[in-house]
N, C-alpha and C positions, 0 to 999 in steps of 0.2 A: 422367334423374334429377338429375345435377350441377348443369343446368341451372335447376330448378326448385330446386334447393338453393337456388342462390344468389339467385332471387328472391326465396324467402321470409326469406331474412337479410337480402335490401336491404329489403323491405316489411316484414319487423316492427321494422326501427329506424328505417322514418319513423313508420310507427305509435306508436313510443317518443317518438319527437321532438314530435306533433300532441298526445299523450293527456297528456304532461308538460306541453305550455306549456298544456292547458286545464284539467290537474291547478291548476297552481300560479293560472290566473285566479282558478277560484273556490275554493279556498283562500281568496285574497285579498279577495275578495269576502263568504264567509260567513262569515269570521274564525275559520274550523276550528283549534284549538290543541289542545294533548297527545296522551291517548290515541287522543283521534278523529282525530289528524292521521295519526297511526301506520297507522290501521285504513284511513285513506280513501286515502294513498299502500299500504298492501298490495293494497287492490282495485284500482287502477290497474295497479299493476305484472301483476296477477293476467291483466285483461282485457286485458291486451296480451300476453302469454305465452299464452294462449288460442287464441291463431289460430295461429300454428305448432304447438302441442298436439296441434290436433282434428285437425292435417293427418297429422302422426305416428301419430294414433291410427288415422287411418282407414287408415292402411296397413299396421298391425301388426295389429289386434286386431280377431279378425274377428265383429263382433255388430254386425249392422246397426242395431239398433233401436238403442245405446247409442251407435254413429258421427252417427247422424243427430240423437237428441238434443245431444249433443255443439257439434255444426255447427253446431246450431238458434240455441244460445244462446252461440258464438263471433262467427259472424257476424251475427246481430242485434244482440248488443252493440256490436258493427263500425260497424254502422247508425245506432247511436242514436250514439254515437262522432263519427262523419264529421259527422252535424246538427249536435252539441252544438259542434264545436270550429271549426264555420263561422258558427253562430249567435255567440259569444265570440270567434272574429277580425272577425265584422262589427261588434260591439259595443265594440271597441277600434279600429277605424279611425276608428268615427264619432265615439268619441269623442279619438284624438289629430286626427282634423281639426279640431273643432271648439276644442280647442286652439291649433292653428295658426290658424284663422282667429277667432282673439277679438283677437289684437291689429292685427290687418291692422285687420277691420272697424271697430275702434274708433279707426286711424287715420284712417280717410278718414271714420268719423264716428264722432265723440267723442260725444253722445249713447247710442249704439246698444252693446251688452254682453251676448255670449251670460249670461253670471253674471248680471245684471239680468232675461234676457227666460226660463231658468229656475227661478227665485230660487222659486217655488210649491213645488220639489221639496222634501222632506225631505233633512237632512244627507246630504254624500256617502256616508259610511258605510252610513247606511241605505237611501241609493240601490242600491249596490252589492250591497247584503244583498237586495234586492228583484230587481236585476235577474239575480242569481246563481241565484236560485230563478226563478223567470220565463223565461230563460234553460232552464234545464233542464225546465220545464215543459212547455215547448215542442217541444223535441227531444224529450221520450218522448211527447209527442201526435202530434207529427209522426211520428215512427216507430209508432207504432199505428196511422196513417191508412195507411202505407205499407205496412205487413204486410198488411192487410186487403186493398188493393188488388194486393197481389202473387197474393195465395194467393183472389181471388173477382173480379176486374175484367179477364180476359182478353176484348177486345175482337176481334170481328170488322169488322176495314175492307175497304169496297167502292172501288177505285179504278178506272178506266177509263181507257184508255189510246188515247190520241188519235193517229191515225196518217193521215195523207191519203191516201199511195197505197196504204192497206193492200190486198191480194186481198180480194173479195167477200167467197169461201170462210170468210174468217178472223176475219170482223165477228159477234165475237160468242165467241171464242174465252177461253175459262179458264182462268188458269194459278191456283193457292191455295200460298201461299208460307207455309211455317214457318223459322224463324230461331234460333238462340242459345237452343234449352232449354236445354240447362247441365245434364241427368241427371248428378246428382254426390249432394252431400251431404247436402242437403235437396232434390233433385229427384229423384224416384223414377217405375215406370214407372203409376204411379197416376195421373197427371199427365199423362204422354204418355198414356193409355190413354183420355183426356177430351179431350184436342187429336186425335187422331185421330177419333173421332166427332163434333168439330166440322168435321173438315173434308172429311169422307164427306158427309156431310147438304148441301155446297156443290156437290157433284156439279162435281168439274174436269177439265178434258181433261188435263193433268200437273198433279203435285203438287214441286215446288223448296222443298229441304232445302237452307239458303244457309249450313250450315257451323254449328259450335259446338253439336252434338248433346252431347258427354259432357264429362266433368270428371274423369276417375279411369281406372283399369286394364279392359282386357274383364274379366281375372279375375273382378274387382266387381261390374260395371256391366252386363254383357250381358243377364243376365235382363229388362234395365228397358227394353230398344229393344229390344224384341219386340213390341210392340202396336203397331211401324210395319209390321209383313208385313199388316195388316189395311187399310192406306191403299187407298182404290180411285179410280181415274180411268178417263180411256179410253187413256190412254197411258201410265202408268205412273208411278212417279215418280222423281225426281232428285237425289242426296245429291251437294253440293262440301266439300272440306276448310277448316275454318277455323284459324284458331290455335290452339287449343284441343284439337284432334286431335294434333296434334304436339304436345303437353306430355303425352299419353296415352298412348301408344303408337301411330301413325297407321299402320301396317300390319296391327297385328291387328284395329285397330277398320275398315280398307277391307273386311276379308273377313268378318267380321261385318254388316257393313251388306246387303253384296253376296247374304250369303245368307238375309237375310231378300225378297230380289224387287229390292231396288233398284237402279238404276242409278248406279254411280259414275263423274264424269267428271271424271277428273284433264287439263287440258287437249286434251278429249278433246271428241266431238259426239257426238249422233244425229239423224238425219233422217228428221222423223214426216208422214207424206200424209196431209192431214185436209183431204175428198173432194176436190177439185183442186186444193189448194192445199201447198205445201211449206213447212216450218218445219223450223230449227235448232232442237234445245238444247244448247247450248255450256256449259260449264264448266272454270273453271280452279281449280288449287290457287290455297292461300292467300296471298296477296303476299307474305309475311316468308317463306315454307313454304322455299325454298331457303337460309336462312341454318341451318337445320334440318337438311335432306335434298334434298342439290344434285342431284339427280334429279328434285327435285317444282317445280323453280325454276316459278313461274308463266310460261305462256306463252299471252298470248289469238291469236297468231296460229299457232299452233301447232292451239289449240284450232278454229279455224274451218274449218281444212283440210278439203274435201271438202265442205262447205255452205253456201261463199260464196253460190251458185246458187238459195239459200232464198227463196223469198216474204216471208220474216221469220224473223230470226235473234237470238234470246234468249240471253242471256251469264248466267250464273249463277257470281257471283263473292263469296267472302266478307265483303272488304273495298270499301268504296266507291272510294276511290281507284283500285282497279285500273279505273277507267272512265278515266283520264289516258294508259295504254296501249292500252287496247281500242278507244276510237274511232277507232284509227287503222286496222280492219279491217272497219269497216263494218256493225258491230251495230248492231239497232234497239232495243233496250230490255236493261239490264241489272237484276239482281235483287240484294242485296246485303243484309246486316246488319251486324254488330261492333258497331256502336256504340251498341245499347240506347236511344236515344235521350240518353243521359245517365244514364236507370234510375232517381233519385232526387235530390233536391235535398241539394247545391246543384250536383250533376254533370250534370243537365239545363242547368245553366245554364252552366259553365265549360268542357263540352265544346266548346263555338262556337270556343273559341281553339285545338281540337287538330283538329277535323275540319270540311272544309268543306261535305261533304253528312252529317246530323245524321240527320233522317227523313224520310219522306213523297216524295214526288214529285218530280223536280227535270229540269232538262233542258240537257246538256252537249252543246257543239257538234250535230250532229245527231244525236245518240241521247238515249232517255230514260232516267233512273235513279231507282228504287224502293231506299230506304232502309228496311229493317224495323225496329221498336221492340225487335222480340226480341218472341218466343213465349212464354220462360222470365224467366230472370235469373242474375247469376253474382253470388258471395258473397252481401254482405246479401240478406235474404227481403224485401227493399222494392223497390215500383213508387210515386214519389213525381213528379208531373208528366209519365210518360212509360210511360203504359201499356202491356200485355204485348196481341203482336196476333197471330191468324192474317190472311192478306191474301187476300182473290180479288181480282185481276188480270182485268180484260176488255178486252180489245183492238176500239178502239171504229172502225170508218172517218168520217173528217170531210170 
């Protein structure tokens, strides 16, 4: 809990820091004065105090219906927030370069004058009075695109998986991966209970839970990851820890998982004969998970023991990175999520510079790696460029 204390004091005062400098832009821009100045800094201050609030509340005060509205409209306003104050730092870079670069260009040519070659615009004033509204026009369409696409655009992707020497036996083999629901605030088991019948109707040999199932206490939460006891395969399926377990209580939520059928593999295996052919399913905790609980320290050779000997050996691991340790034991294909793809703009776009497998398919020294978009979503209710996905997985021989 300490822990999570102190995140949400370092996140709600960058959130203070992001909502003030786009407070005071358009201020600046829609030339807000007196009373309205009063009322549009109280709402600012309001929507930033909102998100530690709803967090508080959902821990004390126990009416789901009034938690989840709460959340709805914390973290959406979050949503529209994050657009708004990336669209207003994109519109203040272009416009101090364009600054810098008017006297360069005008020295190496003295004809040429960005001020001459915009001069059609209306007064800066009422530039700025335009682009403030505009500006926020945008961010709440964009965040309407994205709501809609969280809560109705969960995709099913078909990927295939290229393997030369795979066994005969195993051409043709299904693994259906779900990722990062986020059952919390606004994720309920309504939700899960509509991912599970999409991924029944895929008919898969296992089904891989790649971590970041819940967001909150089993107290809360358990009613809502009950409509995975309903998951069917031929093999069963397979829950790994992600970060996100461990800011929840990741002991209560292991034996809750467990007793709905699933299989949990804390750097752990199993070894399934599907007809003559041998397959791993490996699993390790979450890469960070020992800074947490030094008994969960991730270990993929740990995890492999006893099924080096597989025909094919699947790693099912939280984080993508943990593929920089695991190749070094001889996996053929790891499973992974964390990273949403981004989840929304302009996070789709700037996570390039935090993560170097993002989504989709990718292929590390001699193993391959499946990056998931995430199932669900965490905080805002927006999927903006980076759709929410269940995966089948078919392991093709080439």
């Amino acid at each position: 809990m300490s822990r999570f204390l102190i995140f949400i004091s370092i996140f709600t005062f960058i959130l203070g820091i992001g909502y003030s400098y786009t407070g005071v832009r358009l201020v600046q821009g829609l030339g807000i004065t007196g009373w309205n100045l009063a009322l549009f800094w109280i709402l600012i201050v309001s929507l930033v105090a909102i998100i530690p609030i709803s967090y508080f509340f959902s821990q004390t005060v126990n009416r789901e219906k009034y938690q989840s509205i709460l959340s709805y409209i914390a973290f959406t306003s979050l949503g529209f927030f994050t657009i708004l104050f990336s669209l207003v730092l994109l519109k203040d870079i272009t416009t101090f370069g364009i600054y810098i670069l008017n006297p360069i260009v005008g020295f190496i040519s003295p004809d040429f004058s960005f001020t001459d070659t915009f001069s059609f615009l209306p007064k800066w004033s009422y530039t700025n009075y335009a682009f403030a509204l505009g500006t926020i026009g945008a961010a709440g369409t964009l965040t309407g695109v994205g709501f809609f696409q969280a809560h109705h655009r969960l995709k099913t992707i078909q990927v295939d998986i290229p393997v030369s020497d795979l066994h005969p036996d195993l051409d043709g083999f299904t693994i259906v991966q779900i990722s990062d629901i986020h059952i919390g605030p606004t994720i309920k088991g309504k939700f899960l209970t509509h991912v599970v019948e999409r991924v029944n109707r895929l008919n898969p040999d296992f089904v891989a839970i790649t971590g970041d199932l819940v967001d909150g206490s089993v107290a809360s939460l358990k009613g809502h990851i009950l409509p995975l006891k309903d998951l069917k395969s031929t093999y069963g399926s397979y829950f790994i820890t992600g970060n996100h377990e461990y800011y929840s209580g990741v002991l209560a939520w292991i034996k809750e998982v467990e007793k709905l059928g699933i299989n949990v593999l804390l750097n752990e295996n199993q070894v399934i004969k599907h007809k003559t052919a041998t397959l791993t399913i490996a699993g390790v905790t979450d890469l960070k998970a020992g800074s947490i609980l030094p008994e969960h320290k991730t270990d993929p050779g740990k995890a492999i023991k006893g099924g080096e000997g597989s025909d094919f050996k699947v790693l099912l691991a939280h984080q993508p990175d943990s593929i920089k340790e695991a190749s070094g034991y001889e996996y053929d294909l790891q499973l992974s999520g964390h990273t949403h793809g981004g989840q929304y703009f302009p996070g789709n776009i700037v996570i390039y510079l935090a993560q170097k497998f993002v989504a989709g398919l990718h292929r590390y020294k001699e193993m391959w790696l499946y990056v998931s978009r995430g199932t669900g979503y965490w905080g805002p209710p927006l999927r903006l460029g980076a759709p929410s996905e269940i995966t089948k997985l078919t392991l093709r021989k080439v």
